[in-house]
The first five atom37 places (N, CA, C, CB, O) and aatype in JSON, in Angstrom:
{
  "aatype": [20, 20, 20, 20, 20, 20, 20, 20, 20, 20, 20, 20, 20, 20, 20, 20, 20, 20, 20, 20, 20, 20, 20, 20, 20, 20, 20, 20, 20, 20, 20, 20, 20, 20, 20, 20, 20, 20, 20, 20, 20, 20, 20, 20, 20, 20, 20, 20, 20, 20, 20, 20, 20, 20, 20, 20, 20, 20, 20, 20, 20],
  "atom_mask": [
    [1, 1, 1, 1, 1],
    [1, 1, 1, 1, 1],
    [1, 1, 1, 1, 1],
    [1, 1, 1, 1, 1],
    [1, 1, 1, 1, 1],
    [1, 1, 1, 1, 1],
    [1, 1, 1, 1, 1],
    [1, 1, 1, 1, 1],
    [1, 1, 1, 1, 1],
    [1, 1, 1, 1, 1],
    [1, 1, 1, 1, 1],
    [1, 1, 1, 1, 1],
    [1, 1, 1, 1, 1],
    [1, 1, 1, 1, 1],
    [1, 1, 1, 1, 1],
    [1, 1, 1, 1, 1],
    [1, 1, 1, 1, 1],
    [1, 1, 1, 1, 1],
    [1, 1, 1, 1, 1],
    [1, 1, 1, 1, 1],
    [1, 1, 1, 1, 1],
    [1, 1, 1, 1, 1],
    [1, 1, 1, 1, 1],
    [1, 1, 1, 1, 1],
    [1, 1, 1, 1, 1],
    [1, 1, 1, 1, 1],
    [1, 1, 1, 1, 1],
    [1, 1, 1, 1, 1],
    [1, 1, 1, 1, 1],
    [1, 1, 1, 1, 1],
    [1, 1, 1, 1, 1],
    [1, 1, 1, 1, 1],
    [1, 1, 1, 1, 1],
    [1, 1, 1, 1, 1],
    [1, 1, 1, 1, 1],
    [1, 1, 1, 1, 1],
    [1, 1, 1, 1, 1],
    [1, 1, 1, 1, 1],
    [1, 1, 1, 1, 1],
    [1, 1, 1, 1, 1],
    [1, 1, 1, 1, 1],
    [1, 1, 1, 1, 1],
    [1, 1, 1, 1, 1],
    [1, 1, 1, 1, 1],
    [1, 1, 1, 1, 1],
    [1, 1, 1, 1, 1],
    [1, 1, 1, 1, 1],
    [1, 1, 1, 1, 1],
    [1, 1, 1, 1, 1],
    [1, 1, 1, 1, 1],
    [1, 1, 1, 1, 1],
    [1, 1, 1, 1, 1],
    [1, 1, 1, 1, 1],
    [1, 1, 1, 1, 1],
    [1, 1, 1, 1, 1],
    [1, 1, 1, 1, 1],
    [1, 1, 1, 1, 1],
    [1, 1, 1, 1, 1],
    [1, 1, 1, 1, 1],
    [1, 1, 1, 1, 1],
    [1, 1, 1, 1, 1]
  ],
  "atom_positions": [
    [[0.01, 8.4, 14.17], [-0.53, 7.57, 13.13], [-0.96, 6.22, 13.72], [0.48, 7.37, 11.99], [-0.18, 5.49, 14.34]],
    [[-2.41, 5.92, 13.46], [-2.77, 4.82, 14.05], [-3.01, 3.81, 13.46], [-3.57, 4.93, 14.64], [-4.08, 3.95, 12.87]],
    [[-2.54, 2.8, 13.29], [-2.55, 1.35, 12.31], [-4.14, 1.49, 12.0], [-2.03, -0.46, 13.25], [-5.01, 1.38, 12.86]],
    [[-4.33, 1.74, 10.74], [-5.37, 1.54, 10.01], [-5.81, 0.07, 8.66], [-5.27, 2.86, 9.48], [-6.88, -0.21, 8.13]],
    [[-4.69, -0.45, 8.54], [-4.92, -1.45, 7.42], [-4.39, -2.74, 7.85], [-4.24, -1.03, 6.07], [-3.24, -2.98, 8.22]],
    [[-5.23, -3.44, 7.77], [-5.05, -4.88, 8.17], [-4.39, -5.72, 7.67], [-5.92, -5.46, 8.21], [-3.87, -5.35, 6.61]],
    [[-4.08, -7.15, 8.1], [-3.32, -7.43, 7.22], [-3.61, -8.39, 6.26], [-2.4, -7.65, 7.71], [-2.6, -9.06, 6.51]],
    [[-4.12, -8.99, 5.4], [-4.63, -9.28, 4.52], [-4.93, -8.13, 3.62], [-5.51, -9.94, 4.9], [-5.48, -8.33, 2.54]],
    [[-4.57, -6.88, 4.03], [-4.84, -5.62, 2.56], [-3.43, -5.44, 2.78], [-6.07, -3.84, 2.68], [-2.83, -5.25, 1.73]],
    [[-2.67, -5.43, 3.88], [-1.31, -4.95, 4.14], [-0.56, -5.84, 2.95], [-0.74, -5.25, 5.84], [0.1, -5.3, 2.06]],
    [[-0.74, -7.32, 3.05], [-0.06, -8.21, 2.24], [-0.6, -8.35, 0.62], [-0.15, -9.55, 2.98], [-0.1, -9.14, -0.18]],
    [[-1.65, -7.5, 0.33], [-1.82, -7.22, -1.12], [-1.39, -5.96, -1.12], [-3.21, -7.39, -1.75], [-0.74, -5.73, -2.14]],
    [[-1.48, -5.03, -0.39], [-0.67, -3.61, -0.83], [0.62, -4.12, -0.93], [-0.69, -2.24, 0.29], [0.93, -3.88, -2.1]],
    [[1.79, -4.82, -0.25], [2.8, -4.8, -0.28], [3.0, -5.79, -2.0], [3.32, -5.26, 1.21], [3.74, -5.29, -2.85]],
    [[2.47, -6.79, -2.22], [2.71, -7.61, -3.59], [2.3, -6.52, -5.01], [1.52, -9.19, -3.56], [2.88, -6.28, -6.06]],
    [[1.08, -6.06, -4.44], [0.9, -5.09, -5.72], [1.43, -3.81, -5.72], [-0.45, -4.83, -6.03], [1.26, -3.18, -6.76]],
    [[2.24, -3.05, -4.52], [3.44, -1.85, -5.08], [4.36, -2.71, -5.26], [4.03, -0.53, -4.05], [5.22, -1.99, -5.77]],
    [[4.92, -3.99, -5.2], [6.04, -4.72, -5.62], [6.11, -4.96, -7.31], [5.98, -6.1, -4.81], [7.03, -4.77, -8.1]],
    [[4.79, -5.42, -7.49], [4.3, -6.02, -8.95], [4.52, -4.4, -10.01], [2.14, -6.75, -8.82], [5.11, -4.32, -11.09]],
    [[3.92, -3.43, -9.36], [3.66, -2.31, -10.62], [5.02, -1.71, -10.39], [2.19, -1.03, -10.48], [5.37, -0.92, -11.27]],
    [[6.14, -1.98, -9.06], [7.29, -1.32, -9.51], [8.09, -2.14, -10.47], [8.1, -0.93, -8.38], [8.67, -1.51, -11.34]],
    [[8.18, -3.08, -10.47], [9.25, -4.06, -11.76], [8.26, -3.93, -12.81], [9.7, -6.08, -11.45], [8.77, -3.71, -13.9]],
    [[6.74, -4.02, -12.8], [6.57, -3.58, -14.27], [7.1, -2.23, -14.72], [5.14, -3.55, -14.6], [7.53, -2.09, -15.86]],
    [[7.1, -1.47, -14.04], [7.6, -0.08, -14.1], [9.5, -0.23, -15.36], [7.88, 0.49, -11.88], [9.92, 0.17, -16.45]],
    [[9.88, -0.95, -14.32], [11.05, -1.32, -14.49], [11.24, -2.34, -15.58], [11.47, -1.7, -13.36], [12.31, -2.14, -16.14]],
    [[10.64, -3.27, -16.03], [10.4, -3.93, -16.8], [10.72, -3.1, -17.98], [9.27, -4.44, -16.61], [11.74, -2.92, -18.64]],
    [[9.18, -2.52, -18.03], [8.54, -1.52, -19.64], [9.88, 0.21, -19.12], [5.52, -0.81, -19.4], [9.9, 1.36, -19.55]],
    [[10.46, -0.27, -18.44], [11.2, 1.1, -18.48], [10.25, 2.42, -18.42], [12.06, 1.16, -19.86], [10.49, 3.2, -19.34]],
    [[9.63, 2.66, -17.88], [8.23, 3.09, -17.49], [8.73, 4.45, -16.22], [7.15, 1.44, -16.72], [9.65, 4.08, -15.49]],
    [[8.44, 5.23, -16.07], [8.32, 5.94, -14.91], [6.79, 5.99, -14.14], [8.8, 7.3, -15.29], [6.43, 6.58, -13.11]],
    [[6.12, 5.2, -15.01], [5.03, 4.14, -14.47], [5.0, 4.16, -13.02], [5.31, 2.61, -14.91], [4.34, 4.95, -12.34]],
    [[5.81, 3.18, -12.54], [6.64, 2.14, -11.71], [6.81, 2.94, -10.39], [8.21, 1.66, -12.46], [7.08, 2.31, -9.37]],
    [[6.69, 4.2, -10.34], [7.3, 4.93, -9.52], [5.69, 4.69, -8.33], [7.89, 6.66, -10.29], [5.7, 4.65, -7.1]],
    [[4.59, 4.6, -9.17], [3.55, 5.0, -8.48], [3.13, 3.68, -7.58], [2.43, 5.57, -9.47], [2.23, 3.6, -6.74]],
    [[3.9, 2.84, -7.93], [3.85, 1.29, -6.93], [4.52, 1.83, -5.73], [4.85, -0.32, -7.59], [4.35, 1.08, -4.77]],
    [[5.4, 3.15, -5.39], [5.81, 3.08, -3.86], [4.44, 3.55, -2.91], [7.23, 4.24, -3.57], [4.47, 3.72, -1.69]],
    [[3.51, 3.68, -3.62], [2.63, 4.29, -2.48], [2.02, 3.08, -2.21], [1.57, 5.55, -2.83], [2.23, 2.84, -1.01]],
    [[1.29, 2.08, -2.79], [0.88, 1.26, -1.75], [1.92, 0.54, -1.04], [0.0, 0.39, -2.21], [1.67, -0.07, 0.0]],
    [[3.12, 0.59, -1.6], [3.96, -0.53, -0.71], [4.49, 0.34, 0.56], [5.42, -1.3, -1.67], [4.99, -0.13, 1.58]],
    [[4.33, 1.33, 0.34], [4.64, 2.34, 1.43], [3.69, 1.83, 3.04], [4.06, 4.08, 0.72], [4.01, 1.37, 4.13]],
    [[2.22, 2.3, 2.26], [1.06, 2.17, 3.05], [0.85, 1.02, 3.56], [0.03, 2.47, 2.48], [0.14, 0.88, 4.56]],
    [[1.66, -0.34, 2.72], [1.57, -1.38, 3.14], [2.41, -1.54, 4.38], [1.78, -2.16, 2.18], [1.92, -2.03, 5.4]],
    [[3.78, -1.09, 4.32], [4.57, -1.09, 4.92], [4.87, -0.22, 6.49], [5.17, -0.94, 4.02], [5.59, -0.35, 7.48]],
    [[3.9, 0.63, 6.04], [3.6, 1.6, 7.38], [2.14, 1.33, 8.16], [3.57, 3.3, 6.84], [1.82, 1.98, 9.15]],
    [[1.31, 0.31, 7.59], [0.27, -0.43, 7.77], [-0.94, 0.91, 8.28], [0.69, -1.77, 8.94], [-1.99, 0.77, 8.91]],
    [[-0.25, 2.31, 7.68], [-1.45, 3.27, 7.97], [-1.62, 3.7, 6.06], [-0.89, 4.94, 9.37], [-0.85, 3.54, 5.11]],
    [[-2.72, 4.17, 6.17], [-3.24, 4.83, 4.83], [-3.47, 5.9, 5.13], [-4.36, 4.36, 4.15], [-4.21, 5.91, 6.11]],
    [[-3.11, 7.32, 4.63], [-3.61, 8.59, 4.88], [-5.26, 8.91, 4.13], [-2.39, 9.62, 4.3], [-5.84, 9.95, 4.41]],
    [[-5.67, 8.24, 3.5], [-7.09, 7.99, 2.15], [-7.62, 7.46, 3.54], [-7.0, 6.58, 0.28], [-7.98, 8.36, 4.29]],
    [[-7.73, 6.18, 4.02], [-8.16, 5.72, 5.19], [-8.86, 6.38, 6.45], [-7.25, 5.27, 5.52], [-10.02, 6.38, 6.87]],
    [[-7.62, 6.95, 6.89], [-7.79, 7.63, 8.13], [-8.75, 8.95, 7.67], [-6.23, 8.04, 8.83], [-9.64, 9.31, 8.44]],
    [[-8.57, 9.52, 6.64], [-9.66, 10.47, 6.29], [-11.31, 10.0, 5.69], [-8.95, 11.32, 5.2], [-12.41, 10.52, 5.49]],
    [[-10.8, 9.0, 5.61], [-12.63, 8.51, 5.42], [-12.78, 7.7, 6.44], [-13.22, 7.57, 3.95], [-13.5, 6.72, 6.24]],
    [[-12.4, 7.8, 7.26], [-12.64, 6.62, 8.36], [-12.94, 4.73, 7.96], [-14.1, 7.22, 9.15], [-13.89, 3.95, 8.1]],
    [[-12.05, 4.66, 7.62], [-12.12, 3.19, 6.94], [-10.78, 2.56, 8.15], [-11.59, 3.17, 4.71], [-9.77, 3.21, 8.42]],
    [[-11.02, 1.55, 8.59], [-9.91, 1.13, 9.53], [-10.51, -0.81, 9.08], [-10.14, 1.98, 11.71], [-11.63, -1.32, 9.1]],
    [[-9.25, -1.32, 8.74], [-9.15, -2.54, 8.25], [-8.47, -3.72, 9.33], [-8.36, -2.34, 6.98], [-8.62, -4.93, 9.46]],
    [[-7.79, -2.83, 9.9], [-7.25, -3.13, 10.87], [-7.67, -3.99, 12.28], [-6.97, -2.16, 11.0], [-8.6, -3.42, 12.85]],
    [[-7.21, -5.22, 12.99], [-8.12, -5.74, 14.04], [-8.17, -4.88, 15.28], [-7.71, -7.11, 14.42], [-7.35, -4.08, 15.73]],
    [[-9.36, -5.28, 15.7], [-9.47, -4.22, 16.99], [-8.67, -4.87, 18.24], [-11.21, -3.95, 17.51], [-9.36, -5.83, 18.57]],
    [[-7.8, -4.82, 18.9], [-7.5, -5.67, 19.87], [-8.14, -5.64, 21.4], [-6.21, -5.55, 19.91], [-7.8, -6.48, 22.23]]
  ]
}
């Protein structure tokens, strides 16, 4: 898996699976559950959606 998401999307994936899991939790929601995937993707700084469309956000070093 090759770092595909940069970070400036890394640090909005990680706030917005943070944000929709406590709303989740909030509204008592099983909602909430679907915020682990970007915080996941945030957190593993690869996207599997990404790497299959060839989208890389990521800096080139």
């Amino acid at each position: 898996m090759q770092c595909n998401v940069g970070q400036t999307e890394r640090i909005i994936r990680i706030v917005a699976g943070a944000l929709i899991i406590a709303a989740g939790v909030l509204f008592g929601s099983w909602w909430g559950v679907i915020g682990l995937l970007p915080l996941a993707t945030g957190l593993m700084r690869w996207c599997p959606a990404w790497s299959i469309l060839g989208i890389n956000t990521a800096k080139i070093s």
